[in-house]
N, C-alpha and C positions, 0 to 999 in steps of 0.2 A: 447505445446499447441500453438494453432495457434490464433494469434490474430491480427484484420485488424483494421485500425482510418480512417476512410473515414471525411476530414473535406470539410465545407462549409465556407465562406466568402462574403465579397460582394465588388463592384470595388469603383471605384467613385465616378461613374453612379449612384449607389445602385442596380445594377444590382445583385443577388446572384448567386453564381458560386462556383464549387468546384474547394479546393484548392492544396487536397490532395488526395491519397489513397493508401495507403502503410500498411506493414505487418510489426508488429515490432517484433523487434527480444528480448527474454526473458533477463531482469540479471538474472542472477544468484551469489550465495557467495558461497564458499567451508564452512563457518560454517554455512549454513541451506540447508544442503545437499537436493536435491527433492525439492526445493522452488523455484520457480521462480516471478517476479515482471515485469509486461508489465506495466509501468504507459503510461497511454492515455495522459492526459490532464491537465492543474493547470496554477496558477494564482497569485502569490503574495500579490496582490492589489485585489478590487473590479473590474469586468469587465463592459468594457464601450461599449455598440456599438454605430451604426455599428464596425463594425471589417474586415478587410481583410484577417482573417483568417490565419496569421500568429501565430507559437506556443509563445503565452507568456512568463514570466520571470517565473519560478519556479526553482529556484537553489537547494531547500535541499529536504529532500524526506518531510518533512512535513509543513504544510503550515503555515504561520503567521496570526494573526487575519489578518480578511476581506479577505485571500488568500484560497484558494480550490486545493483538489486535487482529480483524477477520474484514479483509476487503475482497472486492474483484477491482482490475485497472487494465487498462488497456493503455498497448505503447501503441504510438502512432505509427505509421509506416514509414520507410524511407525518405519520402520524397514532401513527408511533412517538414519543413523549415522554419525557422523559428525569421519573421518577417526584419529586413535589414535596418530599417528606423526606429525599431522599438525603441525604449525608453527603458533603459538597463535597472535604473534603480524604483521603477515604477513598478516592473515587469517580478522585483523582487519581493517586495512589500506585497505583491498582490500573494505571491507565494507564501508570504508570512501571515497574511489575514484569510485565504482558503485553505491553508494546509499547513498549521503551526509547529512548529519545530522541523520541517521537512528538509527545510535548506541548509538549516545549521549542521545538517549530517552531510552534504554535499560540497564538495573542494573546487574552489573557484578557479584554479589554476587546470584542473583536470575535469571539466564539468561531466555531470552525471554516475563519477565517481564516488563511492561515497563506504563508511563503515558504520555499524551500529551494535546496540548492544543487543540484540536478536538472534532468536536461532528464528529463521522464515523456512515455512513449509510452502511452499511455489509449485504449483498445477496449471501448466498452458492448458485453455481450453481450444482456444483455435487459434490457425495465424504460426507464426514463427520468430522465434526471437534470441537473440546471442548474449551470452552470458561471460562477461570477460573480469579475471580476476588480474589482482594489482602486476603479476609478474608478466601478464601479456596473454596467458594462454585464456584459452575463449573452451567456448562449446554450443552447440547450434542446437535449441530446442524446439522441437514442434508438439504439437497437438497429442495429448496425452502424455509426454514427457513429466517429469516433475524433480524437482531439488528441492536437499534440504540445505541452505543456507546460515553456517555455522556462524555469524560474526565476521565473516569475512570481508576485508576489504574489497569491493565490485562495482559493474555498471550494464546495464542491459542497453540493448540497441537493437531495434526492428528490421532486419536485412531486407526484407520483403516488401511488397505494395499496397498490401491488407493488414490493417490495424491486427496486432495479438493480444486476445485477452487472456487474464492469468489470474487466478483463485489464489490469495495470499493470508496465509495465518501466520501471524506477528508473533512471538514469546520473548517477554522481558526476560535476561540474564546479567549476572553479572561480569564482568571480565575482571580478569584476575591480573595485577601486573607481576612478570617474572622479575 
């Protein structure tokens, strides 16, 4: 999939200007075979402007409270499989040097399952894909659907034969323990 970040900034002056516009190129991991992650945009901290439009600090793929994150990802389709001789702790490491902190939010016992400390704003652009929370119940979305994803413990899975892509904005929160 092809995906462009056209950014804006501003100089000094306060004049607005762009900064950027380039085409980025997907990750991908050898364990979610058909996946791909274009993250655009994020933030650590709270943003302040003006701004020059330089990209921010965002080191791990998920954000810290007050921190944000703004991707597009495609889940792979069904019938992508994750190949039988992999190299388990290869295949992990790679996940931790393209996508940092990703795995540490995902349960080895329950793979793909996973919680954070995010509210995600989730937009299928095309494609179909299931959304299944901790207690088992699911819900099947398609193309123009959208969820807001409170924190919740969840894991998406592609029922179909056609990759889904999904517009994702990330917001750091805190959780609170009862």
């Amino acid at each position: 999939m092809r995906v462009r970040r056209v950014t804006t900034g501003q100089t000094a002056d306060g004049t607005s200007v762009f900064v950027a516009d380039e085409n980025l190129e997907p990750t991908t991991v050898s364990l979610m075979p058909g996946t791909e992650f274009h993250p655009i945009w994020g933030n650590d901290a709270a943003t302040t402007l003006p701004t020059d439009g330089r990209a921010p600090d965002a080191a791990k793929f998920f954000p810290p409270a007050d921190g944000f994150r703004f991707l597009v990802w495609t889940v792979g389709p069904s019938d992508a499989v994750v190949p039988g001789d992999i190299d388990l702790a290869a295949a992990v490491a790679e996940i931790e040097t393209r996508l940092p902190g990703l795995i540490d939010h995902n349960e080895v016992e329950n793979p793909g399952m996973h919680t954070t400390d995010t509210v995600d704003f989730d937009y299928v652009v095309s494609g179909e894909v299931i959304l299944e929370l901790d207690d088992g119940e699911t819900v099947h979305l398609h193309a123009g659907d959208c969820v807001v994803q409170n924190g919740t413990r969840h894991r998406w899975s592609n029922p179909g034969a056609q990759p889904c892509t999904i517009v994702t904005a990330l917001v750091g929160a805190r959780r609170v323990t009862r």
